[in-house]
N, C-alpha and C positions, 0 to 999 in steps of 0.2 A: 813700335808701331805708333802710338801717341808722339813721338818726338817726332816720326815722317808725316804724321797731319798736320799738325800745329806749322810746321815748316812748310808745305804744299797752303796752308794756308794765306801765308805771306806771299809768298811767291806766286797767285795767282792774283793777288791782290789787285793787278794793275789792267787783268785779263776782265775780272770778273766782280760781281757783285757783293758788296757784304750786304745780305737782308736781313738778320735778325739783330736785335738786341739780345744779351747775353739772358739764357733762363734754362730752366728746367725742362726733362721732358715731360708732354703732359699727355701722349698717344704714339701706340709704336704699333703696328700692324705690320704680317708680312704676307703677300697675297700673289703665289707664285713665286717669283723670282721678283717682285715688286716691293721694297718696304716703304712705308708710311710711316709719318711720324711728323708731328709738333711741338712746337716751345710752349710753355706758361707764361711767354713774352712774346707779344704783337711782332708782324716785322716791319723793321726800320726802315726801307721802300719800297716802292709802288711794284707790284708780279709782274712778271712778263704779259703781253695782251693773251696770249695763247690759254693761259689759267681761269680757269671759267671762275665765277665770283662764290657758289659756293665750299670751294674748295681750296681758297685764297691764305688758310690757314698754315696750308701741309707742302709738307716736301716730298721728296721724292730719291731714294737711288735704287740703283740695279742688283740684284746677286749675281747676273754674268758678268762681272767684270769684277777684276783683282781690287782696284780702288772701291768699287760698291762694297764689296765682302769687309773688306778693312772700315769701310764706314759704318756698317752696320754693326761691329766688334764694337767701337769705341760709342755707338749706340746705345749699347746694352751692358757696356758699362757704365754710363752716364746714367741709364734705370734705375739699375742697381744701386750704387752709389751716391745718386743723388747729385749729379755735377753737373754744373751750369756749362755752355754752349753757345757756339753762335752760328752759322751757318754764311758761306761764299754759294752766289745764286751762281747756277750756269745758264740763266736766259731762257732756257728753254722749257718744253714739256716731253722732254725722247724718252723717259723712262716710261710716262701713262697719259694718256690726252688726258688735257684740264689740270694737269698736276706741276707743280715746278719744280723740275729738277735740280737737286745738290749737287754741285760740286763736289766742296768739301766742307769738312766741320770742324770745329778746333774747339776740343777739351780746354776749357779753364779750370788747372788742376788743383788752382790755389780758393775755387769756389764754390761751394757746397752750400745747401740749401740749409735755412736756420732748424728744419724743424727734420732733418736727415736722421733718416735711421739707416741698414744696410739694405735694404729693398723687401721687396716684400716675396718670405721663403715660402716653397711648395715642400709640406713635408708627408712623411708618410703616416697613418693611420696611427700611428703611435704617438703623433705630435714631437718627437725626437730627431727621427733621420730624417735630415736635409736628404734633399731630390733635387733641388736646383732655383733657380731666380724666376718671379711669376713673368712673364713679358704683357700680355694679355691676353684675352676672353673673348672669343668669339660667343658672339651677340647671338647668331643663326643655331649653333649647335652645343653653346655652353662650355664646349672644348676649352680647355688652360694651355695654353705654349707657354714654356720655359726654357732656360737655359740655365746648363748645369758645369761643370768644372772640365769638359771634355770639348774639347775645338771643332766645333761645325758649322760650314756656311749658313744650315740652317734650322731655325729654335724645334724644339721637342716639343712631341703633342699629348696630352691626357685626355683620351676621350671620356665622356660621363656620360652615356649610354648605355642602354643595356642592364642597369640598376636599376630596380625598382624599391621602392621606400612602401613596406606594407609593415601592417600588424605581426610581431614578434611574441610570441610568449615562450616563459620560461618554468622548468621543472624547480627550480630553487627560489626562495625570496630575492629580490632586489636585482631582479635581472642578473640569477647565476645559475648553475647548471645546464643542464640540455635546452636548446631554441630550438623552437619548432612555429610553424605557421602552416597559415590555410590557403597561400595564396599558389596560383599555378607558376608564374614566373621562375626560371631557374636558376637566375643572378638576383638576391634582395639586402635589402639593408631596413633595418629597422630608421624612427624620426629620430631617435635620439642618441643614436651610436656610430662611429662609422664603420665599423665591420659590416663588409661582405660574405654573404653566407650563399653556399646552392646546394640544393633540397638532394637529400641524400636518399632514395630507396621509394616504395610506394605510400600513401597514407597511412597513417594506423591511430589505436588512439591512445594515448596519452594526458598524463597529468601534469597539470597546471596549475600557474598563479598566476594571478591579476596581474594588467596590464592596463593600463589609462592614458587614452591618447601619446603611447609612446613612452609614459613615464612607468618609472618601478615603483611599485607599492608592496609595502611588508603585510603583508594578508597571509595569517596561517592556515586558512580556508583553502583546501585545492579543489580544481576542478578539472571534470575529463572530456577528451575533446577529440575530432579528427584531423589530424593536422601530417604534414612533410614534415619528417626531421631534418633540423638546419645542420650543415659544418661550416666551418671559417674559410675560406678559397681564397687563393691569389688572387691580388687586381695587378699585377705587373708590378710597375715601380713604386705603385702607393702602397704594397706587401698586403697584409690578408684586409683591406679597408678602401676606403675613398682616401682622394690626399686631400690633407687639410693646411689651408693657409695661414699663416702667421708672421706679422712686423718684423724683422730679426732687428734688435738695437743690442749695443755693448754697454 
């Protein structure tokens, strides 16, 4: 697939436009069947007149189309991996008004950013099991899309809703034994952990230790209290937690 870009890029060379200078990507959004995406390099000529001036940065291709889908692959690999890029313009705005449509784009496989790691991993509550490639973070709903080892036109979504971050207390020192809280919500998560907990049975009261804005304190002092007992519950692919993001380098 990367050797039919790279080749579709020469070959249209004479149809169409090269606009960018070789760079990184530095925004990839997919909205619909529409993706978005930018270089961390200016481009190298003037948008079509159609591109409205705030948006003179981004490109554009389609997911209905066989050529969009393969663009968007070598995409997200270029995220991932950290591989420079250039972009052939098609003139046009047909994927989004105001937007200039790609062509195509041509992987430079011999060129990697200095400060390249392997992108940035989605894993799960354990900090261990990879889940897949971060792509971006919807701004409106905090949602992560990624992409994982499995071939699909289009990225995978983690919703973060529906969690709520309240006061946690525990029957053991040091934030160990039974969690329980006071809160009504039936998806929680404490500030300082990322396990997901939902309130098992009605209130009752139990014993407890201190808890300080979140943090464990070794206090041999209990106290009793009415509170929901917590258990640990699935969050889907993040397994009994939120997923937590992390660098992956070798």
């Amino acid at each position: 697939m990367q050797f039919i870009l790279r080749t579709m890029a020469f070959s249209f060379a004479a149809l169409f436009t090269f606009n960018s200078q070789a760079g990184v990507i530095d925004y990839l959004k997919v909205d619909g069947n529409t993706v978005y995406f930018s270089s961390s390099t200016a481009k190298a000529s003037t948008s079509p007149a159609c591109v409205a001036p705030e948006n003179s940065d981004y490109w554009t291709t389609s997911l209905t189309s066989e050529s969009g889908r393969a663009m968007y692959s070598l995409l997200v690999t270029a995220l991932a991996k950290e591989t420079q890029f250039d972009v052939i313009s098609a003139n046009d705005c047909a994927d989004a008004d105001g937007f200039e449509r790609a062509q195509s784009i041509n992987l430079l496989l011999g060129e990697v950013s200095s400060n390249k790691g392997d992108g940035i991993g989605v894993y799960q509550a354990d900090g261990v099991t990879r889940v897949g490639t971060l792509l971006y973070v919807d701004q409106e709903t905090s949602d992560w899309y990624y992409a994982d080892n499995i071939a699909s036109d289009k990225p995978k979504r983690i919703s973060r809703s529906g969690i709520y971050e309240v006061a946690i207390f525990y029957s053991g020192l040091n934030c160990t034994g039974s969690a329980y809280t006071s809160a009504s919500q039936s998806r929680v998560k404490s500030t300082s952990e990322p396990w997901v907990y939902s309130r098992s049975g009605s209130k009752g009261n139990y014993s407890y230790r201190s808890v300080s804005n979140g943090s464990c304190l070794s206090y041999n002092q209990a106290y009793s209290g009415s509170f929901y007992r917590l258990t640990k519950t699935s969050n889907g692919v993040c397994g009994q937690g939120v997923c937590l993001l992390k660098v992956d380098t070798h």
